[in-house]
N, C-alpha and C positions, 0 to 999 in steps of 0.2 A: 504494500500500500504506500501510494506517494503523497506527503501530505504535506502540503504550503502555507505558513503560520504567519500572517504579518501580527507585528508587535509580539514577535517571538521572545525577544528578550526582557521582557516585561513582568510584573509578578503572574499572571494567571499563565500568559503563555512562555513561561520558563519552567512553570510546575506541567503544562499540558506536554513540551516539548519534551521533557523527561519520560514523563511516561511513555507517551508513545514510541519512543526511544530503546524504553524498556522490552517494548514489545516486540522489537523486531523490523518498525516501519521504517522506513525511510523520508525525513522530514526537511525541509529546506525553511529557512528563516529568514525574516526580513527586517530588517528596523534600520533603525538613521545611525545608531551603536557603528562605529568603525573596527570594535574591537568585538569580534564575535562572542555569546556565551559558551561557556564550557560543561560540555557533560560529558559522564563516562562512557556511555557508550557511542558504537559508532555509528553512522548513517548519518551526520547531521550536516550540512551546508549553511554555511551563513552569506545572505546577500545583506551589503550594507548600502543602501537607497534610501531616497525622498520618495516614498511613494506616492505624495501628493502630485507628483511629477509625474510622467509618463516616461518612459525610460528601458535599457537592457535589461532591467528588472524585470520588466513582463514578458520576457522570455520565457521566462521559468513557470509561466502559469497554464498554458497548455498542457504541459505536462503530469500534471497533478488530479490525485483520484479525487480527490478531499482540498477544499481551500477554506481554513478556519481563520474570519477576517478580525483581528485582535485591537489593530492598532486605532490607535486616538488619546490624545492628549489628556490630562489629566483633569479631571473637572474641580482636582480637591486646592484650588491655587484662586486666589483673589482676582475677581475676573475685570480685567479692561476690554476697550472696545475691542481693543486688538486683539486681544485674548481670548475674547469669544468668539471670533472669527478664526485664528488657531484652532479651536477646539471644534467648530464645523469646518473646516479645511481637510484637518488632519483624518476625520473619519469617511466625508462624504467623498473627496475628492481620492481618498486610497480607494472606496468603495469604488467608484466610477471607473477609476483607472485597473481594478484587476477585472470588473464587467467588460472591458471593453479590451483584455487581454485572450480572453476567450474564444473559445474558435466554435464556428458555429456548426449546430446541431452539438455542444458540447453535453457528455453524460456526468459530468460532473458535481460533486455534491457541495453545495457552497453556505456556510455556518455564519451567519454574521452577526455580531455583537448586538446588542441594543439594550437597553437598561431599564430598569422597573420605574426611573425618570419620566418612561414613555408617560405614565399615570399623569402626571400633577401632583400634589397633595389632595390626597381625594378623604380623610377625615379617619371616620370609620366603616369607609365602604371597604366590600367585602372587593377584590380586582382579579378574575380569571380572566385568560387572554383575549376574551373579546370585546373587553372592556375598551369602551371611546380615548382616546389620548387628553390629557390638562393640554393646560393653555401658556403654560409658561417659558422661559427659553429652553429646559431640559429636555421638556415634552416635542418641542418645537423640534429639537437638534436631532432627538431618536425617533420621530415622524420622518423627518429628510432622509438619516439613515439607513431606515427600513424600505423606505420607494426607494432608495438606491440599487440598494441589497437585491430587491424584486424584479427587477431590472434582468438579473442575469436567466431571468425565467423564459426570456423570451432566445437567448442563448441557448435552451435544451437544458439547463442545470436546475437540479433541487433545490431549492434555495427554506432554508429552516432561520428561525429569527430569534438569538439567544436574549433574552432582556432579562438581564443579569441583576440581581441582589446584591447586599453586602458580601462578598464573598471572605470567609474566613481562613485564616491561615495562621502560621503564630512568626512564619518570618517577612511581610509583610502586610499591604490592603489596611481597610481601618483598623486590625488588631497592634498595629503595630503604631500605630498613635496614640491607643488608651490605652493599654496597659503597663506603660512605664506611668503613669499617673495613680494607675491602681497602685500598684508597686510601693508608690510614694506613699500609700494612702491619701491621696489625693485622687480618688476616681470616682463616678459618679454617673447620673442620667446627664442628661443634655436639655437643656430649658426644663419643661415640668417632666420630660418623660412619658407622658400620656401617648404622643404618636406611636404607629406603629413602624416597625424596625425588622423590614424585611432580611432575611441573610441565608446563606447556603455557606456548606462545607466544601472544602477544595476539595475534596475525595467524591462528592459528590456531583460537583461540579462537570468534572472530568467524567466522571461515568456517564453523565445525563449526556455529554458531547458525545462519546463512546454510541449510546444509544441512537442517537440522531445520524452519525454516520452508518451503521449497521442498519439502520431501517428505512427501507429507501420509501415506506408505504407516508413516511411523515415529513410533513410541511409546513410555514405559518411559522407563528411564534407560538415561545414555548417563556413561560415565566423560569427563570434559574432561581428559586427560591425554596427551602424548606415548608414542608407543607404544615408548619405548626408557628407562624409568624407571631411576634412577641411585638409588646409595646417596650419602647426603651428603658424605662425605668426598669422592667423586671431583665432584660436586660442584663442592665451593668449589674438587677445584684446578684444576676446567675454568675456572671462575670468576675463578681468578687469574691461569690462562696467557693468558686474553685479554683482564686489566684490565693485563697487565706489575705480577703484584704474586706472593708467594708466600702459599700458603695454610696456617700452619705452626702459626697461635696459635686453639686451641679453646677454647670456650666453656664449661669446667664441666658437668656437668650438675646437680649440686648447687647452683652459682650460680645456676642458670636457674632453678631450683625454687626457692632463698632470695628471690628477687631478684622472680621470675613467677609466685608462687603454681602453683595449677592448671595458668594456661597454661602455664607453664615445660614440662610434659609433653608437651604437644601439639606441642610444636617436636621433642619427642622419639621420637614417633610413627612408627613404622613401616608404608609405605601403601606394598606393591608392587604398586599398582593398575592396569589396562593398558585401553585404548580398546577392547575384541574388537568390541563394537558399532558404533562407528565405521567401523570398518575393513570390516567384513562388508557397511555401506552402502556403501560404492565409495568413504569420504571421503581426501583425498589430503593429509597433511600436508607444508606446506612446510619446516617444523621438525622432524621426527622425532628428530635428533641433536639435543643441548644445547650442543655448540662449536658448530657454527654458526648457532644461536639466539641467542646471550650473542652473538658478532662482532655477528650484525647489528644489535644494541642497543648493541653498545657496539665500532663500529666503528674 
């Protein structure tokens, strides 16, 4: 299996690239990184590209069983104009450019990111995939994303739409912003804690993509999210009962806005978003609960 990973060297797609690695496939990588990532085993390629650019980069993508579209800028950075034009650049214009690397009548199965953002803060609605998109720039940027994505459908390729949760890990992603504050005893909900706080396990994560490539019967978006979503407060104190720390000191919300611009809100965000799709495919998480998700990262 040939498999083509932009923002390979990234946190989700440095754990994805491992794996698969593990397995035996053969995986080519992309990112702006001039210094390729390292793993142990072999089969791995690193192309170092602008893929907002059009370029010898898209050489490489004809070739590929599988293209899992990773890259795009950070959203967790204090946003200027310019910066949120960076941030739709870096996803939609990679998007565009590996649709349009394609060859036609291509059988190819093509995975692209998009994030539980798509929502809005939607309160305490309940969000299966076929839930309408918010109205805000989040929602806006993973709307564009996903007509891009869709796009390669008319190329002959499957096109499946990951819209990704907090994804957990213990050496990156959000865990690796709170829990040196836990640590401190200093950790906490985020404003009152009341929103919900969608998230997924890396092991999980990877599997659900696993399943998406092996089944060529599914399409559409698929929520990346555990199907037992938490409101934040409960949370950080699943979070502290299994750092041995207590979860007592919140984050402002005012601070987060002085401090975070824009993004200060996005942290504020309420996504009670749930996997329906997943689950309806037969997919079996090993993390459904968030206590014994956090144990097993931080055992």
């Amino acid at each position: 299996m040939n498999v083509l990973i932009t923002g390979a060297s990234g946190f989700v797609g440095s754990h994805l690239s491992r794996h698969l690695l593990g397995k035996g496939w053969a995986v080519t990588g992309l990112g702006t990184s001039r210094q390729p990532p390292q793993f142990p085993d072999g089969g791995f390629t690193w192309i170092s590209a602008d893929t907002t650019r059009p370029g010898d980069w898209q050489k490489a993508v004809p070739a590929a069983d599988v293209i899992i579209n990773l890259a795009g800028r950070t959203i967790f950075k204090r946003w200027s104009k310019a910066y949120k034009q960076q941030m739709l650049d870096s996803r939609i214009l990679t998007t565009r450019n590996l649709v349009a690397a394609l060859p036609p009548k291509s059988s190819t199965t093509f995975l692209s990111t998009s994030a539980v953002g798509y929502y809005g803060s939607r309160g305490e609605d309940v969000l299966p995939e076929e839930t309408t998109p918010g109205e805000d720039f989040l929602a806006d940027l993973s709307v564009k994303w996903e007509d891009a994505a869709r796009t390669a459908k008319g190329q002959g390729a499957r096109v499946a739409l990951m819209r990704f949760g907090i994804v957990l890990a213990a050496d990156g992603g959000a865990l690796s912003k709170m829990v040196p504050a836990f640590r401190m005893f200093a950790g906490g909900p985020v404003g009152d804690g009341r929103h919900w706080f969608p998230w997924i396990h890396m092991a999980d994560l990877i599997g659900a993509i696993e399943l998406l490539i092996h089944r060529k019967d599914l399409d559409g978006p698929f929520n990346f999210v555990a199907p037992n979503p938490m409101r934040n407060n409960e949370f950080a104190k699943t979070l502290g009962k299994v750092l041995g720390r207590p979860a007592v000191m919140p984050a402002p919300a005012f601070m987060l806005r002085l401090l975070m611009g824009e993004v200060g809100g996005v942290l504020l965000s309420s996504q009670r978003a749930v996997p329906e799709r997943l689950v309806q495919a037969g997919f079996q998480f090993q993390f459904p609960e968030a206590a014994p998700a956090l144990a097993d990262l931080y055992p």
